[in-house]
N, CA, C and O atoms as a GROMACS GRO file, in nm:
protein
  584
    1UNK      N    1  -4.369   3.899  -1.699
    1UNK     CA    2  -4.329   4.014  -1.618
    1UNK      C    3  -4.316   4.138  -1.706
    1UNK      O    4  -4.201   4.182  -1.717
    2UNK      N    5  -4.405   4.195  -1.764
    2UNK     CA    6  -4.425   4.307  -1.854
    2UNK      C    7  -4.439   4.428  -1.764
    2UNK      O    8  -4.388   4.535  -1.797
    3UNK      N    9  -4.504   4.416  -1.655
    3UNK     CA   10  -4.590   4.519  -1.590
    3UNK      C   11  -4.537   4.486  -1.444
    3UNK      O   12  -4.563   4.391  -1.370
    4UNK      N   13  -4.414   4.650  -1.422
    4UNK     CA   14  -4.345   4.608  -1.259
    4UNK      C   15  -4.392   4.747  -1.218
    4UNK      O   16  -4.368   4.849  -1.282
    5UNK      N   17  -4.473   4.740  -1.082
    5UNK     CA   18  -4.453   4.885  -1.013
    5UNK      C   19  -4.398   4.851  -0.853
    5UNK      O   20  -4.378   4.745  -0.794
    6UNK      N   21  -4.391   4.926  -0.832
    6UNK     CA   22  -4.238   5.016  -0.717
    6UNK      C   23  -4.335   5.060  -0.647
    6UNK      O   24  -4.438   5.094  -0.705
    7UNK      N   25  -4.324   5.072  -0.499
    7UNK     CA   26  -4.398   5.109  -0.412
    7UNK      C   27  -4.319   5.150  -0.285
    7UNK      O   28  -4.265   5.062  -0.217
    8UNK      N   29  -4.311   5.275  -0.251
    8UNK     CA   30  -4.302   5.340  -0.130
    8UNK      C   31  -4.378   5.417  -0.052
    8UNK      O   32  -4.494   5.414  -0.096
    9UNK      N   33  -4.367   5.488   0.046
    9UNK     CA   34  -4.417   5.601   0.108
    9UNK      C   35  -4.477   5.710   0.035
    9UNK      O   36  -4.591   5.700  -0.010
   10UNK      N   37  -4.386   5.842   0.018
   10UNK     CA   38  -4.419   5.935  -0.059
   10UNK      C   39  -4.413   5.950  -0.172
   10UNK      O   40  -4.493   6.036  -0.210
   11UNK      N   41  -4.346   5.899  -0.263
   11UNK     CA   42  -4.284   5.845  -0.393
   11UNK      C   43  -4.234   5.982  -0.443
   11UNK      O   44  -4.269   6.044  -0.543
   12UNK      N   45  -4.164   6.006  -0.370
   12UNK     CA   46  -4.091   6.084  -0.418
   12UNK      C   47  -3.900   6.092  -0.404
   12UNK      O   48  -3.815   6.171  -0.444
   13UNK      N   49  -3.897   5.966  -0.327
   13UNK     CA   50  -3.725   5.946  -0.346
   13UNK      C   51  -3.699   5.821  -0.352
   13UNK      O   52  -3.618   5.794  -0.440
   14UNK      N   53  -3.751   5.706  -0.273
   14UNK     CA   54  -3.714   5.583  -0.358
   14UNK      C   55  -3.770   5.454  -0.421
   14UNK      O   56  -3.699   5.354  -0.436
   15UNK      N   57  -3.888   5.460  -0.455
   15UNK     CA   58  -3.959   5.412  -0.540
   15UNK      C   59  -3.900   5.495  -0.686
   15UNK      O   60  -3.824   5.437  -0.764
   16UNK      N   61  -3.948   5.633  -0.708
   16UNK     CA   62  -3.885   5.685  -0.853
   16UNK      C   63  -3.715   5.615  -0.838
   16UNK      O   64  -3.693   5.520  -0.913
   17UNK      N   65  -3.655   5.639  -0.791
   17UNK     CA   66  -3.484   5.560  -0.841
   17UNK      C   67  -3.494   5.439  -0.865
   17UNK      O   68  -3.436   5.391  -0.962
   18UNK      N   69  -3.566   5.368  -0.787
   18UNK     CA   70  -3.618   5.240  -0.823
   18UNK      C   71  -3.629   5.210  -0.960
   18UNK      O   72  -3.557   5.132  -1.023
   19UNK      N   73  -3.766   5.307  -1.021
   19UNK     CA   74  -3.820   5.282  -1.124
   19UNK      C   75  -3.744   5.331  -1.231
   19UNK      O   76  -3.767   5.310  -1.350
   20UNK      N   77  -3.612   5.426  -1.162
   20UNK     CA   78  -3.520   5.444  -1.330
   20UNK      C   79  -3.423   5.386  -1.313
   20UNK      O   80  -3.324   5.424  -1.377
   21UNK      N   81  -3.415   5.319  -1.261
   21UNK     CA   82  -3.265   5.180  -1.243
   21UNK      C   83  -3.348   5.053  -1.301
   21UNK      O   84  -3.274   4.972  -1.358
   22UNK      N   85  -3.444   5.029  -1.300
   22UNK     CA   86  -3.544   4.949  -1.356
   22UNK      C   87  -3.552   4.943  -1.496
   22UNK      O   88  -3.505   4.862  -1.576
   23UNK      N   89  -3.612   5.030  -1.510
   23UNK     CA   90  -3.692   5.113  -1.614
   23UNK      C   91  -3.544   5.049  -1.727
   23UNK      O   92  -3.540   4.960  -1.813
   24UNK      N   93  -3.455   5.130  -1.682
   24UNK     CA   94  -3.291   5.136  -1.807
   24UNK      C   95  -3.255   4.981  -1.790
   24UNK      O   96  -3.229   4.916  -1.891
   25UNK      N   97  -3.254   4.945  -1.714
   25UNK     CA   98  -3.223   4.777  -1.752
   25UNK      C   99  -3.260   4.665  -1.788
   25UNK      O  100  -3.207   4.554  -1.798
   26UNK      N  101  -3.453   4.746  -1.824
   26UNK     CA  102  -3.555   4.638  -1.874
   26UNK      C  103  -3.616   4.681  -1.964
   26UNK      O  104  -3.733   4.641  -1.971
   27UNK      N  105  -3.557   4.800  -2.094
   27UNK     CA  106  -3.645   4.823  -2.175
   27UNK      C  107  -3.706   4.743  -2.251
   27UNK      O  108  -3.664   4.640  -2.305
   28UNK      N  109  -3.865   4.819  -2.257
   28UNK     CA  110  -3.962   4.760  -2.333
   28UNK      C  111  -4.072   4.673  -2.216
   28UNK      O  112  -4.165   4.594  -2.239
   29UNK      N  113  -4.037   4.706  -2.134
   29UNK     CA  114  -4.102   4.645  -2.002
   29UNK      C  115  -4.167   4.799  -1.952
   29UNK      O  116  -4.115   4.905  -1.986
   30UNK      N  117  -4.304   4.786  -1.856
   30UNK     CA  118  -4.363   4.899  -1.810
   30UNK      C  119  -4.328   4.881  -1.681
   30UNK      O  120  -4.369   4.789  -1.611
   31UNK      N  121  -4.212   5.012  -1.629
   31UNK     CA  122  -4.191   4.983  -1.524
   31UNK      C  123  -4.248   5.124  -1.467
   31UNK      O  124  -4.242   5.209  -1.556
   32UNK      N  125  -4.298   5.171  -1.353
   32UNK     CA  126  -4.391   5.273  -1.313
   32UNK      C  127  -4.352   5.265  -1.093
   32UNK      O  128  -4.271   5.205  -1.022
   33UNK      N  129  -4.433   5.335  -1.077
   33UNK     CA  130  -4.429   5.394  -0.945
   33UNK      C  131  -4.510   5.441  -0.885
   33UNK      O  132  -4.597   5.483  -0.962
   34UNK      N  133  -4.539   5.465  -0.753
   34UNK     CA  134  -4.608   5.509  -0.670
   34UNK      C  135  -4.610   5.492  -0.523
   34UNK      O  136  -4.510   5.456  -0.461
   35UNK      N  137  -4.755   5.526  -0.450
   35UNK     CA  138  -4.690   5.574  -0.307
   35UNK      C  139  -4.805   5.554  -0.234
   35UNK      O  140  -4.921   5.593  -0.252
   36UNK      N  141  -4.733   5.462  -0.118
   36UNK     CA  142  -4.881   5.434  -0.029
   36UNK      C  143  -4.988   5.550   0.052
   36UNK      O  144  -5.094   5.531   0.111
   37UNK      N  145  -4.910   5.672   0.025
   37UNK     CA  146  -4.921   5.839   0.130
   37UNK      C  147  -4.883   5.904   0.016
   37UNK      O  148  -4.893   6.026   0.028
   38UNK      N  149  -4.835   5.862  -0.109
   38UNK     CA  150  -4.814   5.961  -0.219
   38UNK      C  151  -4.816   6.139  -0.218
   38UNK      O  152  -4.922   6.202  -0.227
   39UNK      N  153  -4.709   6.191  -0.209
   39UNK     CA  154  -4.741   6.335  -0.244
   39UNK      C  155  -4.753   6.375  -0.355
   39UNK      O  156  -4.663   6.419  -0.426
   40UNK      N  157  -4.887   6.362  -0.387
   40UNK     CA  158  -4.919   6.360  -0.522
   40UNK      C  159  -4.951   6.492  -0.616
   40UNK      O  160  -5.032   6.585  -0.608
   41UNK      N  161  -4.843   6.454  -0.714
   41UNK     CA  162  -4.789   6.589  -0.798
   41UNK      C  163  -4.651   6.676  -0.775
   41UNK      O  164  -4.621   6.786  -0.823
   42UNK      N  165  -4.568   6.582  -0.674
   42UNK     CA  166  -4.467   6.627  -0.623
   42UNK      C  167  -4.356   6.586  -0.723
   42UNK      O  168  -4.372   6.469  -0.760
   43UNK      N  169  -4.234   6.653  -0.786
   43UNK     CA  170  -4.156   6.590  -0.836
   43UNK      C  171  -4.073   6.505  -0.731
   43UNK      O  172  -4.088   6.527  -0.611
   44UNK      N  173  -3.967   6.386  -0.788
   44UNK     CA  174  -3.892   6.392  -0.738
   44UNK      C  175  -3.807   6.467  -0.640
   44UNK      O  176  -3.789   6.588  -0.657
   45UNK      N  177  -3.738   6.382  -0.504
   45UNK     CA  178  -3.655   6.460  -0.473
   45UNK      C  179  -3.562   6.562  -0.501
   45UNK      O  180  -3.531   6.523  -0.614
   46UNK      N  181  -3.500   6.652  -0.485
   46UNK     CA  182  -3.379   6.711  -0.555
   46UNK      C  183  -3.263   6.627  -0.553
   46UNK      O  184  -3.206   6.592  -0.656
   47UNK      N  185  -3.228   6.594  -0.438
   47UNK     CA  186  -3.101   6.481  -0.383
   47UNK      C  187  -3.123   6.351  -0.510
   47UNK      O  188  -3.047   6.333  -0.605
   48UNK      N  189  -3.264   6.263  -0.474
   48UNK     CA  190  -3.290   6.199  -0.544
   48UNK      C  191  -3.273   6.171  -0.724
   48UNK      O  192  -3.232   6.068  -0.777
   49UNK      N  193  -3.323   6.306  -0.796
   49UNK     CA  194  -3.288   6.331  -0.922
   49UNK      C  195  -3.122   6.370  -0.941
   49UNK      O  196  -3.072   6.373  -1.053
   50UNK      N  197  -3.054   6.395  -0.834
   50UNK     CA  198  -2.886   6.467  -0.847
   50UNK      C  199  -2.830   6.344  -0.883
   50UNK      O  200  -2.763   6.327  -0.984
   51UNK      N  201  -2.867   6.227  -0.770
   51UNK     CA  202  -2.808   6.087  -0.754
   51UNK      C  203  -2.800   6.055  -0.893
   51UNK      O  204  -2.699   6.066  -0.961
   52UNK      N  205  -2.939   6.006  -0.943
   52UNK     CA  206  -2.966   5.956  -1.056
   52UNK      C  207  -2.924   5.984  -1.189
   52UNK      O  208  -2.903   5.904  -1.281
   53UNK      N  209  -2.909   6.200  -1.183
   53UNK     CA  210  -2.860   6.172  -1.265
   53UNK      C  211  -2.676   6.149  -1.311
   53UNK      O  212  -2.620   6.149  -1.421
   54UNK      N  213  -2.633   6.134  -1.196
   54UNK     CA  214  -2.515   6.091  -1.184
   54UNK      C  215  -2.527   5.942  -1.234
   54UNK      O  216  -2.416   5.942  -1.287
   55UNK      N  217  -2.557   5.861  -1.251
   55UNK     CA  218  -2.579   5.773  -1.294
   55UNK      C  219  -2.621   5.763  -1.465
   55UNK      O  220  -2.607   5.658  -1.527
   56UNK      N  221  -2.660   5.857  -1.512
   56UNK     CA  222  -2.706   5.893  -1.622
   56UNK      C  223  -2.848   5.843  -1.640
   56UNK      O  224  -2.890   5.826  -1.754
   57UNK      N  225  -2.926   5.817  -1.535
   57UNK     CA  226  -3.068   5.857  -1.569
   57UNK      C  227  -3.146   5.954  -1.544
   57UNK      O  228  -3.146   5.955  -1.421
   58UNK      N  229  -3.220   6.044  -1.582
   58UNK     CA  230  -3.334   6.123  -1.550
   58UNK      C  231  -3.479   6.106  -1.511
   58UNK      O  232  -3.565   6.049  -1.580
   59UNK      N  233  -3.495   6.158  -1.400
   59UNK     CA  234  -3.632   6.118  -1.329
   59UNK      C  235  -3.685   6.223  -1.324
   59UNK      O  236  -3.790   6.226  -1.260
   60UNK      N  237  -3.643   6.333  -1.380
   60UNK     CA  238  -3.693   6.526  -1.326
   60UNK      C  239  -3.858   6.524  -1.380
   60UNK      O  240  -3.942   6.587  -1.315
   61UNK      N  241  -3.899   6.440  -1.514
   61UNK     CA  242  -4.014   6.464  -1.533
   61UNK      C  243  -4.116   6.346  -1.419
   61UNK      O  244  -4.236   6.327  -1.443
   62UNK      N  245  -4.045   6.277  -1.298
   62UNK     CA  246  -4.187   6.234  -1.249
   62UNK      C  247  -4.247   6.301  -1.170
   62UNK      O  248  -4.209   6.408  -1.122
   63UNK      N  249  -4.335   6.251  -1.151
   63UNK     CA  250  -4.449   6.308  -1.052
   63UNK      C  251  -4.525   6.233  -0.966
   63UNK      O  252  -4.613   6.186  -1.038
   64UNK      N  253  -4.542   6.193  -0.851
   64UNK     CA  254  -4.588   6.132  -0.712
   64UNK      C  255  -4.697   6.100  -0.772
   64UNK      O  256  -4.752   6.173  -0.854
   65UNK      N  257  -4.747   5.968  -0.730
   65UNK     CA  258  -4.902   5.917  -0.781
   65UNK      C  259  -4.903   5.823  -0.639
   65UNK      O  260  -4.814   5.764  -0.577
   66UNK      N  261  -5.062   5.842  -0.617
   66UNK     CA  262  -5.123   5.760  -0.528
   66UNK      C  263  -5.170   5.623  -0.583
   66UNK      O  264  -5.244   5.608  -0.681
   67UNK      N  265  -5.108   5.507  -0.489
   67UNK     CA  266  -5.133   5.366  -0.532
   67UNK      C  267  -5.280   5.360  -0.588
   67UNK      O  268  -5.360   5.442  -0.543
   68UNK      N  269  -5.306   5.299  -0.651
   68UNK     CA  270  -5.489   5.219  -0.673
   68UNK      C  271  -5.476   5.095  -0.738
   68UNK      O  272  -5.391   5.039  -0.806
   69UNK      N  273  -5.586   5.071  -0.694
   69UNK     CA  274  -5.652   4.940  -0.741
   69UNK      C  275  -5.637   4.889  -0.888
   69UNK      O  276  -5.628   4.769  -0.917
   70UNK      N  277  -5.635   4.972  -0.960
   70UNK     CA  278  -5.601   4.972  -1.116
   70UNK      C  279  -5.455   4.944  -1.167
   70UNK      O  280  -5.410   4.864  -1.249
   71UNK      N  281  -5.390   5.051  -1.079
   71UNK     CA  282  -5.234   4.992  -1.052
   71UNK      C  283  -5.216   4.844  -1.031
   71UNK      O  284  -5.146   4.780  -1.109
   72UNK      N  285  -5.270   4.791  -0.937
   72UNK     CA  286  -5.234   4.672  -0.857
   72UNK      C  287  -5.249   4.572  -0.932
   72UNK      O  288  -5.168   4.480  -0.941
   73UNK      N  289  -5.396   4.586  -1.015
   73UNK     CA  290  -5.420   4.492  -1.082
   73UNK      C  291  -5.377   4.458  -1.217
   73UNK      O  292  -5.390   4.342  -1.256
   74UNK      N  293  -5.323   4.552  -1.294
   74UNK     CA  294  -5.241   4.587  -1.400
   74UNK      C  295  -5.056   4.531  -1.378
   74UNK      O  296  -4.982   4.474  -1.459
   75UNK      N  297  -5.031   4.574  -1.238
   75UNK     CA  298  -4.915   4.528  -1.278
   75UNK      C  299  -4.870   4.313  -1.178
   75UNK      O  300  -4.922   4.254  -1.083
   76UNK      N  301  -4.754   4.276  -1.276
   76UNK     CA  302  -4.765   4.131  -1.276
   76UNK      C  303  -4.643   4.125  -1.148
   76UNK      O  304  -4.639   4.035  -1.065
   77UNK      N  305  -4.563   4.222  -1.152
   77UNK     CA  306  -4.455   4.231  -1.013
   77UNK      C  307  -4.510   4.381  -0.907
   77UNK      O  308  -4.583   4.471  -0.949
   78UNK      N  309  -4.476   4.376  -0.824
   78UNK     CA  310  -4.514   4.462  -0.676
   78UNK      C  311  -4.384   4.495  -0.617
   78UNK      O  312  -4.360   4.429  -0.516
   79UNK      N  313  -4.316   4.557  -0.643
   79UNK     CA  314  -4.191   4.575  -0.508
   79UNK      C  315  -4.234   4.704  -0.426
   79UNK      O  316  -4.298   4.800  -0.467
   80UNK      N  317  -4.169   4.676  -0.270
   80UNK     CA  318  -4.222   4.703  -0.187
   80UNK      C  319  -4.074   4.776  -0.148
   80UNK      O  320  -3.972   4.730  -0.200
   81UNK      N  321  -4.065   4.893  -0.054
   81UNK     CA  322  -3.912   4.940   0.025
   81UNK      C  323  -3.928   4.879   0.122
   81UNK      O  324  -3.811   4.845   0.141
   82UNK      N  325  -4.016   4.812   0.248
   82UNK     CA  326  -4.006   4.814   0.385
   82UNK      C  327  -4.114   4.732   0.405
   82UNK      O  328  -4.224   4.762   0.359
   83UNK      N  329  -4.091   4.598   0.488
   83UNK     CA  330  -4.151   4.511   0.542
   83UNK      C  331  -4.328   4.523   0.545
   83UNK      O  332  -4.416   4.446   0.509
   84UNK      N  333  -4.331   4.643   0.599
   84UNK     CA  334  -4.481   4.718   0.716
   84UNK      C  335  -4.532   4.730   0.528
   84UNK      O  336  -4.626   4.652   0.513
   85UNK      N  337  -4.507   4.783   0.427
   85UNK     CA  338  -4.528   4.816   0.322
   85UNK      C  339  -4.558   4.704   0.257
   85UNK      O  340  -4.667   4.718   0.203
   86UNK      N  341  -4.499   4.572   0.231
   86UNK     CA  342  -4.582   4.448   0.212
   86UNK      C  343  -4.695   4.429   0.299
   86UNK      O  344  -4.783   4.400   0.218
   87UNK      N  345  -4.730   4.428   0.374
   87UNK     CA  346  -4.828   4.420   0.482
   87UNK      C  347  -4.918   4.512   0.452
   87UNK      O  348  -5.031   4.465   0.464
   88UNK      N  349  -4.918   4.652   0.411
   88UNK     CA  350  -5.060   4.707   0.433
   88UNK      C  351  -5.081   4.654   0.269
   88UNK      O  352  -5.194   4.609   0.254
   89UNK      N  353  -4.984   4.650   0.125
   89UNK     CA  354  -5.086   4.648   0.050
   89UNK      C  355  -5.147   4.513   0.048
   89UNK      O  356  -5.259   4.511  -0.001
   90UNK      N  357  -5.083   4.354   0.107
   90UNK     CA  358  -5.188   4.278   0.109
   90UNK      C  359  -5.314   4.321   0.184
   90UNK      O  360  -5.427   4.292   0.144
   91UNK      N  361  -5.285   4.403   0.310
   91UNK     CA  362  -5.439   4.484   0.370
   91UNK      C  363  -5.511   4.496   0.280
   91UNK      O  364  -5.605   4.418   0.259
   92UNK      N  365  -5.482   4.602   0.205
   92UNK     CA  366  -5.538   4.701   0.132
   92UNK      C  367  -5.617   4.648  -0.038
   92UNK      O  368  -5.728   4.680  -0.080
   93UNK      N  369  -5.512   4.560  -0.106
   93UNK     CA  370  -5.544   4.490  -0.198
   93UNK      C  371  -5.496   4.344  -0.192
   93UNK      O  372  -5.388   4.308  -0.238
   94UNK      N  373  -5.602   4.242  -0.120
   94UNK     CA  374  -5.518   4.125  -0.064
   94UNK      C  375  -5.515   4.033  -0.210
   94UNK      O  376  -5.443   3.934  -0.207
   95UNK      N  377  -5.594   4.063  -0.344
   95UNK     CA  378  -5.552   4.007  -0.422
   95UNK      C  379  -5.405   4.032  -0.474
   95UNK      O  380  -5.382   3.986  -0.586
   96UNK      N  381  -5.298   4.100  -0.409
   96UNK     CA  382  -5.187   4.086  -0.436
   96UNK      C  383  -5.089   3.990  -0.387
   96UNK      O  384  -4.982   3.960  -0.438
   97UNK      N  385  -5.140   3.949  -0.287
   97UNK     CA  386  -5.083   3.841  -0.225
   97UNK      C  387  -5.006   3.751  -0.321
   97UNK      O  388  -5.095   3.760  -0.406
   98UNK      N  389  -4.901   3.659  -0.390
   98UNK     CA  390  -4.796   3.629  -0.420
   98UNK      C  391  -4.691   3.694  -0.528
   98UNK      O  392  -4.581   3.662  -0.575
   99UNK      N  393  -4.793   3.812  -0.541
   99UNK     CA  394  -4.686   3.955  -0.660
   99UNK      C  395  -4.674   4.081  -0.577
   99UNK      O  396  -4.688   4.187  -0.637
  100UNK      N  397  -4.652   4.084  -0.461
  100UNK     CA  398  -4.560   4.184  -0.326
  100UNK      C  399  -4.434   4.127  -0.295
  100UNK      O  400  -4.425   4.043  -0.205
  101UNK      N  401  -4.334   4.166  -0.362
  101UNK     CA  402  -4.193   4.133  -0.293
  101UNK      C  403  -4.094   4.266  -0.230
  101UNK      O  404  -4.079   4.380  -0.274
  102UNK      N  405  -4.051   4.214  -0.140
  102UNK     CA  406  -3.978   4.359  -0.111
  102UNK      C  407  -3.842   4.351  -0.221
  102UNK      O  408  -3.778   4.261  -0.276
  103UNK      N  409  -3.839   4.526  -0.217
  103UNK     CA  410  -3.701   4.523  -0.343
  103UNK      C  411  -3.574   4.494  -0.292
  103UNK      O  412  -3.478   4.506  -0.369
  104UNK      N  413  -3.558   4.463  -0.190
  104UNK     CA  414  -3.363   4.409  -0.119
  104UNK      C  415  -3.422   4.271  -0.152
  104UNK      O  416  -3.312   4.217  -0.163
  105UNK      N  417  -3.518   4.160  -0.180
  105UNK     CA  418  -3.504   4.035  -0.244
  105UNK      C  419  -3.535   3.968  -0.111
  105UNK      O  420  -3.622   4.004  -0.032
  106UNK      N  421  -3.437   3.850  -0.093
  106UNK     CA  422  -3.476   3.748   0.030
  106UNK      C  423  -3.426   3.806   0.112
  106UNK      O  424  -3.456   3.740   0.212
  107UNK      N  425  -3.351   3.910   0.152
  107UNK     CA  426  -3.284   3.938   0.279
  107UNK      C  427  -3.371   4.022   0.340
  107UNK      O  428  -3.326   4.051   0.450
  108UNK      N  429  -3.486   4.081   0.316
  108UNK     CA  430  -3.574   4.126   0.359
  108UNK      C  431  -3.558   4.246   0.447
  108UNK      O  432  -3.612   4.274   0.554
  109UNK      N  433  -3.464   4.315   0.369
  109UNK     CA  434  -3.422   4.440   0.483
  109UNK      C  435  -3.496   4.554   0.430
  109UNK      O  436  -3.515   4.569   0.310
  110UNK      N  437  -3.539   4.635   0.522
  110UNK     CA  438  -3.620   4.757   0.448
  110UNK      C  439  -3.501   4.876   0.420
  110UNK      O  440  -3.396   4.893   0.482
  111UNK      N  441  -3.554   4.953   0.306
  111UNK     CA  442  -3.506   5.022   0.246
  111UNK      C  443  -3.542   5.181   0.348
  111UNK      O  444  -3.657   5.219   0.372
  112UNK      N  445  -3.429   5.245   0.389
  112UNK     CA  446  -3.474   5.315   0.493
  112UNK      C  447  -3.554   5.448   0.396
  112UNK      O  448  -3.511   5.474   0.284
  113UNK      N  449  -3.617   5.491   0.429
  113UNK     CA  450  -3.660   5.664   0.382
  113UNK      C  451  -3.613   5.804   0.366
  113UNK      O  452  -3.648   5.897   0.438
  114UNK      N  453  -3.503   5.812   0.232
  114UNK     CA  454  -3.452   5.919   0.330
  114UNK      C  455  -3.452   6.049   0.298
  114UNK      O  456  -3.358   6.128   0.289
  115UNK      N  457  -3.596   6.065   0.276
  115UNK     CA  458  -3.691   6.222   0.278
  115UNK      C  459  -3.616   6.308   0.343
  115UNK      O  460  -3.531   6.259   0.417
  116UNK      N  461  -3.624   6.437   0.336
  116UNK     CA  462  -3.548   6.517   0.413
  116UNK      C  463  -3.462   6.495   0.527
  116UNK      O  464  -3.476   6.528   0.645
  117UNK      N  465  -3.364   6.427   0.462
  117UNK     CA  466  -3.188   6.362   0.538
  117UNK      C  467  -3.117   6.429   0.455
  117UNK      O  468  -3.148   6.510   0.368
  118UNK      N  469  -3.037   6.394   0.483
  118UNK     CA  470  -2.876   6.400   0.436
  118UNK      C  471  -2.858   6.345   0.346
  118UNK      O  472  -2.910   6.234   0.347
  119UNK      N  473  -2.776   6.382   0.211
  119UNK     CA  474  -2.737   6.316   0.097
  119UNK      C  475  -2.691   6.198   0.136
  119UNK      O  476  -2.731   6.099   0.075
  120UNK      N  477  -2.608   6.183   0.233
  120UNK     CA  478  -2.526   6.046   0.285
  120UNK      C  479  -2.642   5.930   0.273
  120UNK      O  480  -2.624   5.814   0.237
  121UNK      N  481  -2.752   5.986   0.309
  121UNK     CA  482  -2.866   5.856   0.381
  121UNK      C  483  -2.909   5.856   0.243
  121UNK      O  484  -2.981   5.757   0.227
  122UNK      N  485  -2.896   5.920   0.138
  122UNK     CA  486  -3.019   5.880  -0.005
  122UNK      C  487  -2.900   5.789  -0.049
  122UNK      O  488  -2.934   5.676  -0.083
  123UNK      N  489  -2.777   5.816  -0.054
  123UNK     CA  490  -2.687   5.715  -0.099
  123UNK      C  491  -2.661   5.589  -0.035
  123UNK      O  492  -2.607   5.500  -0.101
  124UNK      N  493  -2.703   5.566   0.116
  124UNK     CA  494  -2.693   5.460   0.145
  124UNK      C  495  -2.811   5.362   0.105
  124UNK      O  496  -2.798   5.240   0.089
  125UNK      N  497  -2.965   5.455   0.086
  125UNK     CA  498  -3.067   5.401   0.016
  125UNK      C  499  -3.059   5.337  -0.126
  125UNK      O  500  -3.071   5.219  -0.159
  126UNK      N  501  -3.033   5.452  -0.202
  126UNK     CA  502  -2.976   5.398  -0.305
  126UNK      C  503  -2.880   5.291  -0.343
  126UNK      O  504  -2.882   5.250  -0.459
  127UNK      N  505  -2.814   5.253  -0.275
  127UNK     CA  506  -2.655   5.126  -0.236
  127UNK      C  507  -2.782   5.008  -0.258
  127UNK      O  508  -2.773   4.924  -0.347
  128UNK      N  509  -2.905   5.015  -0.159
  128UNK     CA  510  -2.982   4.891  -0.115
  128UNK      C  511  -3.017   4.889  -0.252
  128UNK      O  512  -2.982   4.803  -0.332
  129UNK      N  513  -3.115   5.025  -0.284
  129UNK     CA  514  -3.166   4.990  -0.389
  129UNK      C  515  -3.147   4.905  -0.561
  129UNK      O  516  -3.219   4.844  -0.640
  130UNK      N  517  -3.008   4.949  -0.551
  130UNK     CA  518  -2.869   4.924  -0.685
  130UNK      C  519  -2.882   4.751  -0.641
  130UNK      O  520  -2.898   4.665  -0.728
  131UNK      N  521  -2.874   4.727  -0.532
  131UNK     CA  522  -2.819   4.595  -0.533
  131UNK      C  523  -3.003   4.498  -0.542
  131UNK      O  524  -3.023   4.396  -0.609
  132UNK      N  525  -3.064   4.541  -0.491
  132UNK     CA  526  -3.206   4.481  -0.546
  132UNK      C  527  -3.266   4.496  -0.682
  132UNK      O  528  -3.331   4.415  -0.749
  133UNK      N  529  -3.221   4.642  -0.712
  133UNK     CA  530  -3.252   4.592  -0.873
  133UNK      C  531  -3.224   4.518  -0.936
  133UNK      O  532  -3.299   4.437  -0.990
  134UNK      N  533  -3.051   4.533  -0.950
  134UNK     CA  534  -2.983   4.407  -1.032
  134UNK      C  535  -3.020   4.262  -0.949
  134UNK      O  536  -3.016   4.164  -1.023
  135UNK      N  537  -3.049   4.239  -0.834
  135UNK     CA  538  -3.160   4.117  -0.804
  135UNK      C  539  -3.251   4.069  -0.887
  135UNK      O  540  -3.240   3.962  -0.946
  136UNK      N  541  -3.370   4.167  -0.896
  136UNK     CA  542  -3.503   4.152  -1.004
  136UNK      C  543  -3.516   4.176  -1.126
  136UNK      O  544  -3.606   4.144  -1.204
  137UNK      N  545  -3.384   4.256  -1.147
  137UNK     CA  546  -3.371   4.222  -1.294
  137UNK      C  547  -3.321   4.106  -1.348
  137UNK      O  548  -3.346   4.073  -1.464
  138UNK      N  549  -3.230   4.024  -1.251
  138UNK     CA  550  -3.147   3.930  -1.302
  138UNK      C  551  -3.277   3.804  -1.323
  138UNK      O  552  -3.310   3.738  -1.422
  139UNK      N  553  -3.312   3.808  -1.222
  139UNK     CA  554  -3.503   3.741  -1.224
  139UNK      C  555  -3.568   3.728  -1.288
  139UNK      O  556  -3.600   3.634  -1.359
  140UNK      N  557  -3.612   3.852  -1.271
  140UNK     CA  558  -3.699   3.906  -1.466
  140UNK      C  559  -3.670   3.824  -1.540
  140UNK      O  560  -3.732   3.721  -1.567
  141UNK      N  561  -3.525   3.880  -1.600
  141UNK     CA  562  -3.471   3.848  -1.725
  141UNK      C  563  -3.451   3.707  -1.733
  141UNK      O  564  -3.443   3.657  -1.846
  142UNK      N  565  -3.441   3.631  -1.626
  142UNK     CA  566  -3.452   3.461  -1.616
  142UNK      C  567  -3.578   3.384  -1.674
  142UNK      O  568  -3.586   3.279  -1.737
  143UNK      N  569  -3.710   3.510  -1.615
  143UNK     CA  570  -3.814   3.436  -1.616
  143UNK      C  571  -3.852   3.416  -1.744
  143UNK      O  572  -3.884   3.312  -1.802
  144UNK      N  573  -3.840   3.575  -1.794
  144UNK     CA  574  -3.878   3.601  -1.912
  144UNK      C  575  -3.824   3.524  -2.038
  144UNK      O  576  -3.883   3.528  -2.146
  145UNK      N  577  -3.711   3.453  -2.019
  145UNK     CA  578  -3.593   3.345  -2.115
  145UNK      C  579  -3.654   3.289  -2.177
  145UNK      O  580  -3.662   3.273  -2.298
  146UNK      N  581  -3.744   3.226  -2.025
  146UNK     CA  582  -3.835   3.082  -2.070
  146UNK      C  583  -3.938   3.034  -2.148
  146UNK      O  584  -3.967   2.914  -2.145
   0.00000   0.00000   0.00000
């Protein structure tokens, strides 16, 4: 598990938190991002980067990238925000089929979107997200033991 990318919508609010709650708890691992509709070249949210860096990470230098094929095949984990989002990329790249997991883990709840909302809603995103990371990291770091 060297190679994890994060997959949302626009990638611009929770795939990037994803990938720096990730990123800080798995150094030396390539953890990365992107977006099935990508607004590509967009930084981060504002809300999104405020959260984070309350947390003490910085995301201000990303920038929105559109999923590809190169992505997919490069990386060895897939997390997904939202059910419909496992589903198109097996569509789309069905050699992904058993490295698509959604990031809330087995409870399979989607991670809502919360693009131009209310701070309240990026923090309740973020809540999901906090608790699926430390999921896949705890994972990771299991697999990787062995």
């Amino acid at each position: 598990m060297r190679n994890i990318l994060i997959v949302c919508t626009g990638n611009i609010c929770r795939s990037p938190m994803a990938e720096g709650l990730i990123a800080a708890a798995l150094p030396g691992r390539q953890v990365s991002s992107a977006g099935l509709g990508a607004l590509i070249g967009y930084p981060a949210d504002p809300v999104a980067k405020e959260l984070m860096r309350e947390k003490g990470i910085d995301i201000d230098a990303h920038r929105a990238r559109q999923i590809s094929l190169d992505m997919c095949q490069r990386a060895d984990l897939i997390l997904v925000m939202e059910h419909d989002q496992r589903r198109a990329m097996h569509e789309r790249y069905p050699f992904t089929n058993g490295k698509v997991f959604q990031m809330t883990g087995q409870n399979g709840q989607d991670v809502p979107d919360p693009s131009n909302c209310a701070r309240q809603l990026f923090e309740a995103s973020l809540a999901q997200i906090e608790a699926g990371a430390r999921h896949w990291v705890q994972r990771i770091s299991k697999v990787s033991s062995r």
